[in-house]
C-alpha positions in Angstrom: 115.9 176.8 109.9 119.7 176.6 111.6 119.8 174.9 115.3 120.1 177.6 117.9 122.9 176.3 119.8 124.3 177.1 123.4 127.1 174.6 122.5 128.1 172.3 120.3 126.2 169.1 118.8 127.7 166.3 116.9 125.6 164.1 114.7 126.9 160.6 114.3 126.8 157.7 112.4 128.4 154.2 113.2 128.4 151.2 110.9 129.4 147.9 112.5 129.4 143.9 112.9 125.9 143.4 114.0 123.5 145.1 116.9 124.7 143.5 119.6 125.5 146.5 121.3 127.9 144.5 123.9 129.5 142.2 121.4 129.5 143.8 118.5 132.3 146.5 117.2 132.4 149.3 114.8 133.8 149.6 111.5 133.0 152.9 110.5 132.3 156.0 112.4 131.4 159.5 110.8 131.1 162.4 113.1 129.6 165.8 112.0 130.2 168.7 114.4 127.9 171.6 114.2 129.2 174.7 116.2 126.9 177.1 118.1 128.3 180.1 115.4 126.9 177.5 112.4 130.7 176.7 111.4 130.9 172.6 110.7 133.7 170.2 111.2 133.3 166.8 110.4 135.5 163.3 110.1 134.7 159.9 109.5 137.2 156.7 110.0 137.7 153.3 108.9 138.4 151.1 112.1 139.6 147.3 112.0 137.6 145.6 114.2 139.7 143.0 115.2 137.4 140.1 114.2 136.0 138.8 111.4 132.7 140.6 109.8 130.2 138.6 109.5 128.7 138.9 105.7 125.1 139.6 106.4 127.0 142.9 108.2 129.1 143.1 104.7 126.2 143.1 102.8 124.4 145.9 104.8 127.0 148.6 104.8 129.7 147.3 102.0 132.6 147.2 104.3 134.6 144.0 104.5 137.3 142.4 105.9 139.9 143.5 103.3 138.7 147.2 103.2 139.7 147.6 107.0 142.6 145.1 107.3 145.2 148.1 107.8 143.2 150.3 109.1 143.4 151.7 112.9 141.6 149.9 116.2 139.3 152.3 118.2 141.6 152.2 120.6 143.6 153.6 118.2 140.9 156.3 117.5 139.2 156.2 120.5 140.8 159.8 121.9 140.5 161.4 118.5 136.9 160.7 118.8 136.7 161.4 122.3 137.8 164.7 121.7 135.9 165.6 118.7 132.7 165.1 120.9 133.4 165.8 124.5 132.6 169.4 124.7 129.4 168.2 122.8 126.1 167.2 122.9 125.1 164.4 120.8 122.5 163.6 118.5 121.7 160.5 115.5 119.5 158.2 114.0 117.9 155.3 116.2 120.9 157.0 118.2 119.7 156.4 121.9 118.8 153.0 121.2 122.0 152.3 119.6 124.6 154.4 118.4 125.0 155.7 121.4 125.0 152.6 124.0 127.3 151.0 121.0 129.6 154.1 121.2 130.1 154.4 125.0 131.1 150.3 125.1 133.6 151.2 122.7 135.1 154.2 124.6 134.9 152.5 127.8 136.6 149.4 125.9 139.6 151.5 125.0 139.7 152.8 128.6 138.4 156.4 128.1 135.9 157.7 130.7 133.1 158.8 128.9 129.8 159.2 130.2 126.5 161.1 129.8 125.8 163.2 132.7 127.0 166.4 131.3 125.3 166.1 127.5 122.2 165.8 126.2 121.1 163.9 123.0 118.7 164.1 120.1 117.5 161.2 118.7 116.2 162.1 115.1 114.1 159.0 114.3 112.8 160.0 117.5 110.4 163.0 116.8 109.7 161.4 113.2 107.9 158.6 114.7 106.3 161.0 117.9 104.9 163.6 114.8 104.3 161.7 111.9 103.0 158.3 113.0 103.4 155.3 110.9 100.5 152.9 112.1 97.6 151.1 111.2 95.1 153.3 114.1 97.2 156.3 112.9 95.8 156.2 109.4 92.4 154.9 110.3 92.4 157.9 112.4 94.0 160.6 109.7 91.7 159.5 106.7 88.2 158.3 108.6 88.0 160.4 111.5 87.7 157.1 113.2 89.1 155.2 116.5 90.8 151.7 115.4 88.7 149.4 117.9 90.4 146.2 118.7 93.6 146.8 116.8 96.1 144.4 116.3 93.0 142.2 115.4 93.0 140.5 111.6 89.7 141.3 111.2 89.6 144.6 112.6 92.9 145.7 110.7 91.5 144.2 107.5 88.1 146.3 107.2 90.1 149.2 108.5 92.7 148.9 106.0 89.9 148.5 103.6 88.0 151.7 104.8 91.1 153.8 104.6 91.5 152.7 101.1 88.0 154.0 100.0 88.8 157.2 101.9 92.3 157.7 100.0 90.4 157.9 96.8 87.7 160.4 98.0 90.8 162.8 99.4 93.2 162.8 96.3 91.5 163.5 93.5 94.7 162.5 90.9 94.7 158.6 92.8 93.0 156.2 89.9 89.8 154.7 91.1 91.8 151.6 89.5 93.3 148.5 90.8 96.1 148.3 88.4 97.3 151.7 88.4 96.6 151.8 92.7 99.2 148.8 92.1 101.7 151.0 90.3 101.5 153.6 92.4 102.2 151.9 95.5 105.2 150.1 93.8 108.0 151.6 95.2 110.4 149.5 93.7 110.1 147.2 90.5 111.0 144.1 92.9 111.8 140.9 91.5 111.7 139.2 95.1 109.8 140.5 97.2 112.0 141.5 99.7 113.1 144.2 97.2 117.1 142.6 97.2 116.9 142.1 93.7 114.6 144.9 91.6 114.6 145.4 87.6 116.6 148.6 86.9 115.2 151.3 83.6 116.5 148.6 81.2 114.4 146.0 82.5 117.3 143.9 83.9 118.2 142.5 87.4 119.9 144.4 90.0 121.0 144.2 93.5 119.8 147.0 96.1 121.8 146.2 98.8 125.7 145.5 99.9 129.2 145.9 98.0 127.2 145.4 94.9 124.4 147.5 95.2 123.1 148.4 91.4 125.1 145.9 89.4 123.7 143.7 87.3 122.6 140.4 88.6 124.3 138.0 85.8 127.1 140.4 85.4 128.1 139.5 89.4 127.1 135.5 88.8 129.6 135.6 86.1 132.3 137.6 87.6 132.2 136.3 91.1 130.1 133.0 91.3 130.8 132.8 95.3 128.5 135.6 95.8 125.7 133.1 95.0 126.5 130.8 96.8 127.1 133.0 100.1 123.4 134.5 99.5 122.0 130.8 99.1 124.2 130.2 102.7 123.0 133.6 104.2 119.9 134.7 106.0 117.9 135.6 102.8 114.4 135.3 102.1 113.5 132.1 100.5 112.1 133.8 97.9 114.6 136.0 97.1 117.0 132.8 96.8 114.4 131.3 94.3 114.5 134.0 92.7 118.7 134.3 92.3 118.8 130.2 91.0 115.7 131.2 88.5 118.3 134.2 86.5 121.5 131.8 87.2 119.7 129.0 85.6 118.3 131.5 82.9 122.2 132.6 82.3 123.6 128.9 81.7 120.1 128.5 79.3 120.9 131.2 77.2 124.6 130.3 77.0 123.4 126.3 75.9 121.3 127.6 73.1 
């Protein structure tokens, strides 16, 4: 079904430092413009922050230091963009919680008057969570026709939980009355940690899910660039998923003593 438009919408996307919407900066911005005929323009820009990205930020989105070093300020941007989108409603991801707010500092920043007053927005993750909700009382609800009394209580959660269980099996006849294959099915991920950072690809080897290296072999990465380890071991990881990084280093320099 195509958007019935009375003018046009821009879906955006911003990558940046952190989510402190008043300190933090963008790095990327990506801008898709849908026009009320169904015709599509869309950009997206590199922009140097003008500070240092923080890793844990690096390892999110990919973008470093190095990849926008010569690349234009939002100031620099900051009426390209403003054009692209001032004609425009606007509409995003977790938008009016943060792209958005983020967005309008930036602008403001770089001395262009933007505001709200004549736009709407829509905020996509929005009506996912109003129509299809993702809780505990939701599902109690859904699968046992039931009101979740006390939730937010352990043992009130825990016989629900248990309860909606028993009713999964009775609704979908192809679910395995079978605790090993329930456990398979609700393995999203072969995780190694359990975070899911590191997961075993279709060779049964160690990968990465996340950052500049995202699905590249564990050891291959400890070889070539042995810093990486110890930024993870210095970064905001799990525990766990740290344990788990030493265990396949120290498995590496194993195999190469024997």
């Amino acid at each position: 079904m195509e958007l019935k438009l009375h003018r046009p919408i821009c879906f955006f996307d911003l990558e940046t430092t952190g989510t402190d919407i008043t300190k933090d900066r963008i790095v990327e911005i990506a801008i898709l413009k849908v026009y009320p005929n169904g015709n599509k323009e869309s950009k997206t820009w590199l922009v140097n922050p003008e500070r240092p990205i923080p890793p844990q930020s690096t390892a999110f989105h990919g973008i470093d230091d190095e990849k926008v070093a010569n690349e234009p300020t939002f100031k620099d941007l900051s009426h390209q963009v403003y054009n692209m989108i001032k004609d425009s409603d606007l509409a995003g991801y977790n938008s009016d919680r943060f792209d958005i707010p983020l967005l309008a500092e930036e602008l403001l920043r770089a001395g262009v008057d933007f505001d709200m007053k004549n736009r709407v927005t829509v905020d996509v993750q929005t009506i996912f969570h109003k129509k299809e909700e993702r809780t505990l009382s939701a599902a109690f609800k859904f699968y046992c026709g039931q009101i979740l009394e006390n939730a937010h209580s352990a043992a009130a959660d825990t016989n629900a939980t248990y309860e909606i269980l028993k009713s999964q099996l009775d609704r979908y006849e192809d679910l395995k009355n079978d605790v090993k294959e329930l456990s398979e099915f609700t393995t999203r991920k072969k995780a190694v940690d359990f975070a899911g950072f590191i997961v075993l690809d279709d060779d049964g080897e160690e990968i990465f899910t996340f950052g500049k290296h995202k699905g590249a072999k564990v050891e291959k990465i400890l070889e070539q660039e042995p810093g990486y380890f110890g930024w993870i071991q210095n970064a905001d990881f799990p525990l766990y998923t740290k344990k788990v990084l030493t265990a396949i280093k120290l498995r590496k320099l194993n195999n190469k003593l024997v």
